[in-house]
matplotlib code that plots the C-alpha trace (Angstrom):
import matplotlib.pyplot as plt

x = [9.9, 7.3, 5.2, 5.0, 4.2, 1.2, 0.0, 0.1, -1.9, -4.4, -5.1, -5.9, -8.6, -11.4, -13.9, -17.8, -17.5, -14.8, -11.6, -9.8, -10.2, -7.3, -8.5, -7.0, -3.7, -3.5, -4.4, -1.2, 1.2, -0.4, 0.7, 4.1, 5.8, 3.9, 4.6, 8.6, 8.5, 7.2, 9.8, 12.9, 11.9, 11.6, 14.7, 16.6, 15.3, 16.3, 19.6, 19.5, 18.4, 21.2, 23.9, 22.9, 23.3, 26.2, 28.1, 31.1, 30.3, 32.4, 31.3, 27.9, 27.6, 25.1, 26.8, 30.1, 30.5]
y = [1.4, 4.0, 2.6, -1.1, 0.6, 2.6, 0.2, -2.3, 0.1, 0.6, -3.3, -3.4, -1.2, -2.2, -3.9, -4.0, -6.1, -4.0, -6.2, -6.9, -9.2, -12.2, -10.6, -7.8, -8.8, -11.9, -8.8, -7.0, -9.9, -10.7, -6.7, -6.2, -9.6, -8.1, -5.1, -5.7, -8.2, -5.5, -3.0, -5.3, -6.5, -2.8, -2.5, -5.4, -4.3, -1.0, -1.7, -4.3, -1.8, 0.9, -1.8, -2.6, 0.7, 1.5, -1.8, -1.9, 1.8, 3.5, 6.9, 8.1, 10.1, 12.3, 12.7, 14.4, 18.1]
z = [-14.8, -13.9, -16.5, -15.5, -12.0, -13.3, -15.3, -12.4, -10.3, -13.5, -13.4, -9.6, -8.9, -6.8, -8.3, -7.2, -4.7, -2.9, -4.1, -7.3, -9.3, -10.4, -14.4, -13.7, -12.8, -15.6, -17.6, -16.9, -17.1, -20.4, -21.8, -20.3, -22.6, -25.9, -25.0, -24.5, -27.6, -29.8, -28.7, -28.9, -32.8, -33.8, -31.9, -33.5, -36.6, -36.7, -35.9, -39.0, -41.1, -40.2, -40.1, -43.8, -45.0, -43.0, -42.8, -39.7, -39.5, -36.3, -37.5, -38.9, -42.0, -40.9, -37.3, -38.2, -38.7]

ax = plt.figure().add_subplot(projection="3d")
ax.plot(x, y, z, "-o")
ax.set_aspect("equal")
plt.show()
């Protein structure tokens, strides 16, 4: 959350002419989506990729003691 909030302030800054500019802020609402899209297919692939290897797995290998 406190990065979508930086970012937004990042994208409207003042510009020249003393306001901000509508760029800026199609700018940001272009970057979140990619941004999210890229994080939930690494996500979803991950979790492919351990459920492959460990198959209806409650417990983890590498987690017990």
């Amino acid at each position: 959350m406190h990065l979508i909030i930086y970012a937004l302030s990042l994208c409207i800054t003042i510009n020249k002419k003393g306001g901000f500019s509508m760029r800026d802020l199609k700018t940001y609402l272009s970057v979140a989506p990619v941004l999210s899209t890229l994080w939930f297919g690494a996500l979803a692939g991950l979790l492919i990729e351990i459920n492959r290897f460990f198959p209806d797995a409650l417990t983890f290998p590498f987690f017990s003691f």
